[in-house]
Every structure is written in C-alpha cells, then in structure tokens.
C-alpha positions as CSV (number, residue, x, y, z in Angstrom):
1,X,92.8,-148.3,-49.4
2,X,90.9,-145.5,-51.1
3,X,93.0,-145.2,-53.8
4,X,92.7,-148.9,-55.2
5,X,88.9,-147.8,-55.7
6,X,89.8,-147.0,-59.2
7,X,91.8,-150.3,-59.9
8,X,89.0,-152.4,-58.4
9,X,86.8,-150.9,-60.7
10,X,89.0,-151.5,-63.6
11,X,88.8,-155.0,-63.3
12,X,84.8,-155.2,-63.6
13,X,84.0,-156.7,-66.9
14,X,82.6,-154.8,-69.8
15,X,81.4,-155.2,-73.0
16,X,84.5,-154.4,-74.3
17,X,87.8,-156.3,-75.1
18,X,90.7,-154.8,-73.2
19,X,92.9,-152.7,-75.4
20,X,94.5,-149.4,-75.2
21,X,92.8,-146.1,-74.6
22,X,93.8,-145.1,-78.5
23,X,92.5,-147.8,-79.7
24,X,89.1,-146.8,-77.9
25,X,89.5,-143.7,-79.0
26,X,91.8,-142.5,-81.4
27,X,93.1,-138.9,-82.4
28,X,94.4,-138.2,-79.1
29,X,97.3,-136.4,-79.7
30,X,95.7,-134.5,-82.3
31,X,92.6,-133.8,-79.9
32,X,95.8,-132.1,-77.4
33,X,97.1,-129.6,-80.5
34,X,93.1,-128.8,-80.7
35,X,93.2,-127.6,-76.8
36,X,96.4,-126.3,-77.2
37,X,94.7,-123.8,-80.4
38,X,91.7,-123.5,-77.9
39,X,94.0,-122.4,-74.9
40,X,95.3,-119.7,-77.2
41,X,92.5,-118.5,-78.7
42,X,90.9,-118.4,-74.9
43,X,93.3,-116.2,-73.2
44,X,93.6,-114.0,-76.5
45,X,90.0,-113.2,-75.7
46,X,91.3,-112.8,-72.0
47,X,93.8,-110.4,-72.7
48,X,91.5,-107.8,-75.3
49,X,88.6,-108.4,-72.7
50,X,90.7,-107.2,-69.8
51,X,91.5,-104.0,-72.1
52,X,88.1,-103.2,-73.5
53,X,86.8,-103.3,-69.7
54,X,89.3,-101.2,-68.6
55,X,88.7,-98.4,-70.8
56,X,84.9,-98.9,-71.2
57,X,84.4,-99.8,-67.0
58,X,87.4,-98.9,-65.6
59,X,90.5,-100.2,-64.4
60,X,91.6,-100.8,-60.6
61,X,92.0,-103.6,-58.4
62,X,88.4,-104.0,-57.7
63,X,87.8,-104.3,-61.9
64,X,90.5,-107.1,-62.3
65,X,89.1,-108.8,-59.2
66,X,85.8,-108.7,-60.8
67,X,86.7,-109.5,-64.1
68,X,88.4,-112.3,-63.1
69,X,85.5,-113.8,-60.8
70,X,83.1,-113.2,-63.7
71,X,85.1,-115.2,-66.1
72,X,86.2,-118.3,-63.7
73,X,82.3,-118.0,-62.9
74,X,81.0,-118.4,-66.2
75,X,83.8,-121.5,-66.9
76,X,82.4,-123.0,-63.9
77,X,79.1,-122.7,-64.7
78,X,79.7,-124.3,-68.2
79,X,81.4,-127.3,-66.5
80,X,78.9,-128.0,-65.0
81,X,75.9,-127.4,-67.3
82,X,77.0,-129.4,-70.2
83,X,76.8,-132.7,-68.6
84,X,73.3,-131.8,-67.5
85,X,71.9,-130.5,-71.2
86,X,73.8,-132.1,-73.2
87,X,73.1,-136.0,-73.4
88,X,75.8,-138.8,-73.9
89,X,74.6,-140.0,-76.8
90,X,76.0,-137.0,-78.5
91,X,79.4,-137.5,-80.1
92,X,81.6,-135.5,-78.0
93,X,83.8,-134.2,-80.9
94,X,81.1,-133.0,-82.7
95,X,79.7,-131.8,-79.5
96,X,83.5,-130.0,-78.7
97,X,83.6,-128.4,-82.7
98,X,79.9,-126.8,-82.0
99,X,81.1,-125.3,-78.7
100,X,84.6,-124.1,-80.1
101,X,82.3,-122.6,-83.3
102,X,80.3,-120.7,-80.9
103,X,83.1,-119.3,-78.9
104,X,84.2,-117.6,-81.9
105,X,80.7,-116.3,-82.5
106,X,80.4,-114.8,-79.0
107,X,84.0,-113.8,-79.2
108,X,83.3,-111.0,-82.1
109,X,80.1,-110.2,-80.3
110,X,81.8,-109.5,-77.4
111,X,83.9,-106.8,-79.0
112,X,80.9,-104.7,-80.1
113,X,78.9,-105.4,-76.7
114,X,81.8,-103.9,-74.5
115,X,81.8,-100.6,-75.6
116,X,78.0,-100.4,-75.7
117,X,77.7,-101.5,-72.0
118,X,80.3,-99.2,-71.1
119,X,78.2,-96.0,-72.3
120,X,75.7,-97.4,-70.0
121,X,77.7,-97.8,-67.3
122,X,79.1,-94.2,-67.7
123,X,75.1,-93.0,-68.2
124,X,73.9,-94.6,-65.0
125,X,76.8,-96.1,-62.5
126,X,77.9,-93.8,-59.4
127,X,79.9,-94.1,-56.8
128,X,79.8,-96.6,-53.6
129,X,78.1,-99.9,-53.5
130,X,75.5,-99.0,-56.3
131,X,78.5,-98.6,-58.7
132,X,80.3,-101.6,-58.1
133,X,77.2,-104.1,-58.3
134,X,76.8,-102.0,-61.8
135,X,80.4,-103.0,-62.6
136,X,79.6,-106.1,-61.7
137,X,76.7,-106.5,-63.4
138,X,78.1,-105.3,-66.6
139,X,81.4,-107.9,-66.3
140,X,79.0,-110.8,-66.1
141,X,76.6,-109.7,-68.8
142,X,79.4,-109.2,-71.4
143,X,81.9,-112.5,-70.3
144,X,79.5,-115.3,-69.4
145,X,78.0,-116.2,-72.3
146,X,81.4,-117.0,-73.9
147,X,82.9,-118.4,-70.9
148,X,80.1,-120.9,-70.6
149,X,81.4,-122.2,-73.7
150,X,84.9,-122.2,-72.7
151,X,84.0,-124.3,-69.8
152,X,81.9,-127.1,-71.1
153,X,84.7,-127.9,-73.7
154,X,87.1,-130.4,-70.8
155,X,83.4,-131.6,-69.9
156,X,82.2,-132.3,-73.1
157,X,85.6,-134.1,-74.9
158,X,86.1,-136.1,-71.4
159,X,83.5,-138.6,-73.0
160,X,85.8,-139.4,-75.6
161,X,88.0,-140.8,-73.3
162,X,87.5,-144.2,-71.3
163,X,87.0,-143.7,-67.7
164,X,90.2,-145.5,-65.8
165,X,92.9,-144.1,-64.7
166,X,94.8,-144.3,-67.9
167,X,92.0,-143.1,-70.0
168,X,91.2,-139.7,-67.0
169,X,95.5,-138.8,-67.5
170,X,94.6,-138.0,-70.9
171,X,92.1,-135.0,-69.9
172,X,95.0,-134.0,-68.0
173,X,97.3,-134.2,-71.3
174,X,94.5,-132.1,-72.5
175,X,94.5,-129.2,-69.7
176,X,98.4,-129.2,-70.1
177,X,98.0,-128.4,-73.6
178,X,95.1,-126.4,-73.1
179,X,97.2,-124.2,-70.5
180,X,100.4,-124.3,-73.1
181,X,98.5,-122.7,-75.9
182,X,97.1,-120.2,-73.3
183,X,100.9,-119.6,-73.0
184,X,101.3,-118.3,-76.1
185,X,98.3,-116.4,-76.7
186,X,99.1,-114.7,-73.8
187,X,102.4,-113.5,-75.2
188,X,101.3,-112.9,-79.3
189,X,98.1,-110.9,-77.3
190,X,100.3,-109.4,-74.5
191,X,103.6,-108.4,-76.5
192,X,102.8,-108.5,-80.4
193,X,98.8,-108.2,-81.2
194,X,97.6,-105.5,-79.1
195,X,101.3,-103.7,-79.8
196,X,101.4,-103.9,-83.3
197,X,97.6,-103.7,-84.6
198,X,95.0,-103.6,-82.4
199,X,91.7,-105.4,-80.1
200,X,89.8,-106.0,-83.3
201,X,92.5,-107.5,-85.2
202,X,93.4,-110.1,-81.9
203,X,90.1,-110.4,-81.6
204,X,90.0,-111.9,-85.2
205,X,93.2,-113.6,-84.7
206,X,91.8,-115.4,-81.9
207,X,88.4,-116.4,-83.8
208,X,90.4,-117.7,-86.5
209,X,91.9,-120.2,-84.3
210,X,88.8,-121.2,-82.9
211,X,87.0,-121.7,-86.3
212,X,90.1,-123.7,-87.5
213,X,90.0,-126.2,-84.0
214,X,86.1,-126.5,-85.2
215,X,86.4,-127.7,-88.4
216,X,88.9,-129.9,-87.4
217,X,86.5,-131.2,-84.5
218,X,83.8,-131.5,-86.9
219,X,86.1,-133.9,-89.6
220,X,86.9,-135.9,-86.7
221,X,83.5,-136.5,-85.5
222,X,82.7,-137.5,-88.8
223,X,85.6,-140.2,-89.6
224,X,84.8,-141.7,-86.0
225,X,82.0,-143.8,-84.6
226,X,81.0,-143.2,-81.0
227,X,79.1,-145.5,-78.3
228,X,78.7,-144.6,-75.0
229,X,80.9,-146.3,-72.6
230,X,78.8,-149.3,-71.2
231,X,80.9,-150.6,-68.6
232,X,79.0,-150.9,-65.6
233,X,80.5,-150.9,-61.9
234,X,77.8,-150.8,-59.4
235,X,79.9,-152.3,-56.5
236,X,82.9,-150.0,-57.1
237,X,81.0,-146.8,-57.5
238,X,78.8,-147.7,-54.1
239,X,81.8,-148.2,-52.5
240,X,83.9,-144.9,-53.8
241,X,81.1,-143.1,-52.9
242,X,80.5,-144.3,-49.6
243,X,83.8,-143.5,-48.9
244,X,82.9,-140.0,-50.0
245,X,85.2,-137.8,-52.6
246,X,84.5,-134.3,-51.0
247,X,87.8,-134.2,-49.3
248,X,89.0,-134.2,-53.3
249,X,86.6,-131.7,-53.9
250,X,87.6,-129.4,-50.9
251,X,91.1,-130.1,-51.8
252,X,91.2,-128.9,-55.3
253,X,88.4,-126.1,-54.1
254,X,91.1,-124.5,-51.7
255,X,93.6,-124.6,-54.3
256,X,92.0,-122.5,-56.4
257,X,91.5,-120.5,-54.0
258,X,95.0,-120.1,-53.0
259,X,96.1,-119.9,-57.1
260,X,93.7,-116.8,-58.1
261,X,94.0,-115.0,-54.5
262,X,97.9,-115.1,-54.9
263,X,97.8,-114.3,-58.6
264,X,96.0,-110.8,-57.9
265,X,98.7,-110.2,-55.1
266,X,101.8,-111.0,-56.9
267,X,100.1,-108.5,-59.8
268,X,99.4,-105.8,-57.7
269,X,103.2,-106.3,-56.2
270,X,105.2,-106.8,-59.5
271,X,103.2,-104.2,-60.9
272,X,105.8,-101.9,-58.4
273,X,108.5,-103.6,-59.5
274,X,107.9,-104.0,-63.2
275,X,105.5,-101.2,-64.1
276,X,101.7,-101.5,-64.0
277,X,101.5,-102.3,-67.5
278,X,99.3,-104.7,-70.3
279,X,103.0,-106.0,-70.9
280,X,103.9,-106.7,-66.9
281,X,100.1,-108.4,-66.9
282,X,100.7,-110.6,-69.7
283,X,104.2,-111.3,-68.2
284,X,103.0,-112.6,-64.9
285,X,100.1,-114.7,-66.4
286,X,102.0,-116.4,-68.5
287,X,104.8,-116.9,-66.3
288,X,101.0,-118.7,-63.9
289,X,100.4,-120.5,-67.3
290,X,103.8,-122.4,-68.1
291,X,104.3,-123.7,-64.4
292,X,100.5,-124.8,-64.5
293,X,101.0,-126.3,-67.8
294,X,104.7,-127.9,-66.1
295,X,102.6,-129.3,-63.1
296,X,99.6,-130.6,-65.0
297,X,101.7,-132.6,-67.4
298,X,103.8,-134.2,-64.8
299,X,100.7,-134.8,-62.5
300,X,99.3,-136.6,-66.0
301,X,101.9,-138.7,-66.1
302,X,102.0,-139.3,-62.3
303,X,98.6,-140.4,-61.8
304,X,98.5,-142.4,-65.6
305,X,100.6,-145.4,-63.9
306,X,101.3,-143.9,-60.2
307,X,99.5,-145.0,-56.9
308,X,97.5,-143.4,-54.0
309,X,97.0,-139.6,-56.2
310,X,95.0,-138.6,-53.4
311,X,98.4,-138.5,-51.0
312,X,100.0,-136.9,-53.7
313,X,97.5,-134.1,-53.9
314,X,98.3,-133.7,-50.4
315,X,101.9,-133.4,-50.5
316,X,101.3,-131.1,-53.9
317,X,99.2,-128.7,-51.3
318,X,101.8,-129.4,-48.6
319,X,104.6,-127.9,-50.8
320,X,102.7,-124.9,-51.5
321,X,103.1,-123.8,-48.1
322,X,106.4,-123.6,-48.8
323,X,106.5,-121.8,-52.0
324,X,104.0,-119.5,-51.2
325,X,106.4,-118.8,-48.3
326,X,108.9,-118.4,-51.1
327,X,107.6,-115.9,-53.1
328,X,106.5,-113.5,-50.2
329,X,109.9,-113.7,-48.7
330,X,111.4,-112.9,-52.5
331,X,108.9,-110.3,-53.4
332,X,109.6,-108.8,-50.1
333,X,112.9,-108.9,-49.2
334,X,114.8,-110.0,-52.1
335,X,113.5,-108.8,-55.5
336,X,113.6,-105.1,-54.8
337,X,117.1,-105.5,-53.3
338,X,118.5,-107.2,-56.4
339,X,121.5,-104.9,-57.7
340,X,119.9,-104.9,-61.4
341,X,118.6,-101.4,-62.9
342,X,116.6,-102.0,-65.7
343,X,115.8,-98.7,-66.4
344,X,119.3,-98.3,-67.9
345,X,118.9,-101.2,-70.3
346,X,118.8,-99.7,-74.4
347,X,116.7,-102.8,-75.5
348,X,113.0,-103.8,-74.7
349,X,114.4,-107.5,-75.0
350,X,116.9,-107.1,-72.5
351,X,114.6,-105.4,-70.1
352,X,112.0,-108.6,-70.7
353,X,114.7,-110.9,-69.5
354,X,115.1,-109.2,-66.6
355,X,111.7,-109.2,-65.9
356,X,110.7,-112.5,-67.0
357,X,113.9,-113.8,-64.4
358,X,111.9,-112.0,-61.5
359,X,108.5,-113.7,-62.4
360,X,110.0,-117.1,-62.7
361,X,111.6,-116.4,-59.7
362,X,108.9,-115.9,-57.5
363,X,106.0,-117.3,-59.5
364,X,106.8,-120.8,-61.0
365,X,107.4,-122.9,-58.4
366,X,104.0,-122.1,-56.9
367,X,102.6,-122.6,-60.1
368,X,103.6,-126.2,-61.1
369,X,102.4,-127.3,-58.1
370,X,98.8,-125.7,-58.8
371,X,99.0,-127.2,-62.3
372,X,99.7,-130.8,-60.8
373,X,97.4,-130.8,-58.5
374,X,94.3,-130.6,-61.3
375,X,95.1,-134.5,-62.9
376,X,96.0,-135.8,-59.6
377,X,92.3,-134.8,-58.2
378,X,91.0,-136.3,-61.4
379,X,92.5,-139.6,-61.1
380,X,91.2,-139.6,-56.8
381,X,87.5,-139.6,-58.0
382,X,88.0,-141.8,-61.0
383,X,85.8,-144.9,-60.9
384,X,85.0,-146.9,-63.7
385,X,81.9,-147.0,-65.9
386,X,81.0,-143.5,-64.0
387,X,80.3,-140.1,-67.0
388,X,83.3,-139.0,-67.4
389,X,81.7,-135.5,-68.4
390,X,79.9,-135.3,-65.3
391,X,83.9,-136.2,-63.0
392,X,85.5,-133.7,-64.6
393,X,82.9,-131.1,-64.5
394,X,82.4,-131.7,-60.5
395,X,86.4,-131.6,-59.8
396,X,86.9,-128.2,-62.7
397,X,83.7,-126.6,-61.0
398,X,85.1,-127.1,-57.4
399,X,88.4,-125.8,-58.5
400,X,86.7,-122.6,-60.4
401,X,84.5,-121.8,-57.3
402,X,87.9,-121.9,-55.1
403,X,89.1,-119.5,-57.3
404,X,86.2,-117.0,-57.7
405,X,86.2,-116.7,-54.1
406,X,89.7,-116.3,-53.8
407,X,89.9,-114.2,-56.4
408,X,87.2,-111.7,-54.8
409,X,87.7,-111.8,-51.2
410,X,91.5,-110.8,-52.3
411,X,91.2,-107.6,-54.5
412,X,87.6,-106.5,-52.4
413,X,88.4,-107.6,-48.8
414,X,91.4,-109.3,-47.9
415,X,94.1,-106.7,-49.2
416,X,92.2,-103.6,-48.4
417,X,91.5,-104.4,-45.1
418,X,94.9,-106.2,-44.0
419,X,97.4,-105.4,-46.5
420,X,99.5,-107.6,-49.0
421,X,101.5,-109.3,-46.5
422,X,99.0,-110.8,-44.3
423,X,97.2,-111.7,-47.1
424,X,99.7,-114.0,-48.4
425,X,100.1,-115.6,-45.0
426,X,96.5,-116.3,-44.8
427,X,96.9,-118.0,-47.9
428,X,99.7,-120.3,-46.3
429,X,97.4,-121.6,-43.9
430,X,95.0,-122.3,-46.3
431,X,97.5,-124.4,-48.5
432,X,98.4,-125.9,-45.1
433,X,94.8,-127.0,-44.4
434,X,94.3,-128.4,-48.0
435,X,97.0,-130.8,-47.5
C-alpha cells in the first residue's frame, strides 16, 4: 500500500491541464547530453585531483580513503544546501548554467591551490594522528568548495521536472547520463590526457566542457519560462509522511555504504593483479561507472511506469549479497588462477582487454545493481506537489553519507584491522540488512 502513495497523489488536482512531462518542461533530452558533458568534466577533475594530491600529500590507502570521503562529503553537502539557499522562484536552468560556470572557475583554482597546500603540508604535517588530521584538513580545503557545486546541480535541475513518478524517472535519465559522461572522462583523463599532455591541459579540457554545458544552460533558461510547480497535495504528503520514508533513506544510505567500501577493496586487490597504477585506477572506476550508469537507466525506466519501487530496491540490495559474494570469490580464487599472462602481451591494447575482462568480471554486476537502486529510491519518496529539489537532495545526501563512511571506515579501519577478506563479508551482511 505504500507504494500507491505517489499515484494517489497524482490524481489531486492542479492548476495545470494534464499533459506530458515535455510538454511541462521541454529540452529534456538535451538537459541529459548537458549532465552527460558535466559527468565528464566531473571526474576529469577527479582523476587530475587524485594525482596532484598524490604528489603534493601523498599517496597510500589512507590518502585515497580520504580523498574520496572529502569529495562525496562536499557533493553531499551541496545536495543539500542548494534547496535551502537557493529559492524556487529561481529558474533552475539558469540556476544549473551558474553552478556548472562556477565549477569551472574553482576547477582552475584548484590546480594552483594543490601544490600550495602541499608545501604546507610538507612544512608543518608529521607523523601519527597529527599528520593525518593535516592530510585531512588539506583534502577538504582544496575539494569542497568545487564539490559543493557539483552536488547542488541534480538538486537544483530536479525543479525543472514535474514531481510524479514519470516526471522523478527523468532525474534518473539525468544521473545515468551524468554517470555515462563520467565514463568517458574517466578514460580521455585515465588513458589519453594525463598520458599524452599533462594535469593543466585536462584540467583545461575539463573546464572547457563545463563552460560549454553553461552557456548552453544559460540559452535555455532564456528561451523558457518557468513557474513553480503549484500543485498542492496536503492529504497525500501527510499520509507518505506518516508512513515515514526513512527506511528509503537507510536503504539507499547502506548502499552507499556498501558501493564506496567495496570500491577501495576491489582497488587495493586489482591493484595486485593489474599493477598499482593511474591506468589500473581509471580502469576500475570506469568499469564502477558503466554498471552504475547500466543500473540507473534500467531503474529509470523501471520505476517511470513500474509498481511498488520500494520492493524493488529491496530485491536490488538483496542481489547484492550475491554479487558481492561473486566478486570476493573471483578476486580470490579465480582471477589470479586464470591461465592468461599478460606480461607477455607486445601491445598496450591487448593487455587493456585483458584487464578490462577481469574488471567486468568481478565489478559490473555489483555495479548495476548500485546504479539502479538510486531512481528506484527516488520514485519510493515521490509525492506530488512536494520540491522536487529538496527529494532528491535528501535521497543523494543519504546515499553520499553511506558512502563517506563506507569509504573511511574501509581504507582507516576495516581493512587494517581485519584484512580484505573479512571486510568484504561484512559488507554482505550489510547488503543483506538493506534489503
């Protein structure tokens, strides 16, 4: 019964004649090649981050764990600012073209900040605890202003779309194509930018994009009007939220959770298998990428005409157990028995099938069911005449804390103290308790 909240609420009446979302709000397949520009300009930045840090902070297990919590911090922070600040009166594509713009301003001030706040980490960070706050410290004051940004954009273009469960698949269009241009910057960063030229020149490669997704936010705005949605559901929203969403929350919460801690342990493990390289790293998250971008698409679709997305979320989290099984058992006891020598091959391409094989191997499955299990939580909390800014920015915020902490207590805690394979079967039950 919770899940005909949302179609209750649907058929409250509005000011509004019913037609299609596009004809609400049009552009939308253009506003998904925007996020998929964004996506790749984003993990550009990820990529040349990740390197300046490690040769300005240092580079271990602890630095990626760090870096990593830092910039899911700062996206989750941004998520949820944006509705507060920013008011709904405020076109959201103009309000999306400002954010991208600023991106790319904080993007080039970021290159010249790192190696700055390296010398003063090298001048006054020591050893022990004292050290790795400093580290810390450094991470968040160089990555969060950007990420911010980066984190209010899903917030801030949700208001362009009409808040039923047709209208909320979109924003999960949107995060699929978000994810898929992450995809690619990934590899250009990974495999071609920082191999052929150099951080400045990705850097610049990456603000181009952003600039360009900008402008074209910016024409938009200006050829569309915008009113705030003014469909009102009183009934439907006292009753949703009697009925209480936090087992959404906590659901998507411990997903993230389970995604970023598993991330850092399939790095650190393929790292022995492939080589502990910017190539292997770039590899492995955009192996993460594609079956996110797989998974959020076919939740999208799922949850734009499907029922009940809350018991699909469930059984999303209840095959996880099973993959994350999968991928223990393959990077375990399968992988490194595989009779394949790549060390023999006399091609670089060669030697990246191989590798991508054994990523997609262990990694996907996982993966597309982390990806559709973000637009399925979306369309559990939709109700009708609710901010759609303010939704999305509670589900992406619980998802982004899940995966700070699992991100952390992995590289600092969990795999230090019991070791790679425990870890993953921790993770397990936590999959097993989401569902």
């Amino acid at each position: 019964m919770i899940s005909k909240t949302p179609r209750r609420a649907d058929t409250v009446s509005s000011a509004r004649p019913a037609t299609s979302d596009t004809a609400h709000r049009p552009f939308m397949p253009l506003l998904m090649v925007l996020f998929v520009g964004s996506g790749c300009a984003a993990l550009i930045y990820e990529i040349v981050w990740f390197q300046l840090l490690s040769l300005n902070v240092g580079s271990s297990a602890i630095s990626l764990g760090i870096v990593l919590g830092t910039f899911m911090a700062g996206m989750c922070a941004g998520s949820l600012l944006l509705p507060r600040f920013i008011p709904k009166s405020q076109h959201p594509l103009r309000v999306y073209a400002m954010l991208e713009a600023g991106i790319a301003v904080m993007g080039l001030l970021v290159l010249f900040a790192v190696p700055v706040a390296g010398g003063l980490y090298t001048r006054i960070g020591g050893p022990g605890i004292g050290g790795l706050l400093l580290r810390g410290i450094v991470c968040a004051i160089c990555l969060l202003p950007p990420t911010l940004l980066m984190g209010a954009t899903l917030p801030a273009i949700a208001r362009w779309v009409e808040s039923s469960p047709r209208g909320v698949s979109w924003l999960g269009f949107f995060y699929g194509g978000n994810i898929a241009g992450a995809v690619v910057g990934c590899i250009l960063a990974g495999y071609y930018l920082l191999r052929v030229y150099d951080m400045f020149t990705a850097t610049l490669v990456a603000v181009v994009f952003n600039l360009v997704v900008a402008g074209v936010g910016f024409i938009l705005a200006k050829r569309t009007s915008y009113e705030p949605s003014t469909a009102a559901a009183p009934n439907a929203v006292a009753i949703a939220r009697a009925r209480g969403r936090w087992p959404v929350y906590l659901t998507i919460a411990l997903s993230g959770m389970t995604a970023l801690g598993a991330e850092v342990v399939w790095t650190r493990l393929l790292s022995l298998l492939l080589g502990a390289t910017t190539y292997t790293f770039s590899l492995i998250l955009a192996t993460v990428l594609a079956g996110l971008g797989i998974g959020s698409t076919a939740g999208s679709m799922y949850a734009r005409n499907g029922h009940n997305p809350r018991i699909v979320l469930g059984l999303c989290q209840l095959g996880l157990t099973a993959c994350l099984a999968w991928a223990g058992y393959s990077l375990s006891e399968a992988l490194p028995y595989w009779p394949i020598n790549p060390a023999i091959s006399t091609s670089p391409w060669l030697t990246l099938q191989i590798d991508l094989v054994r990523c997609v191997w262990t990694v996907l499955p996982a993966a597309i069911l982390w990806g559709a299990s973000f637009p399925l939580a979306l369309a559990g909390v939709t109700v009708a005449g609710e901010d759609t800014g303010r939704m999305v920015g509670r589900v992406y915020a619980a998802n982004t804390v899940g995966a700070i902490f699992g991100a952390m207590l992995t590289s600092l805690i969990f795999v230090a103290k019991y070791g790679t394979q425990n870890t993953q079967r921790f993770f397990i039950v936590i999959a097993a308790i989401s569902a």
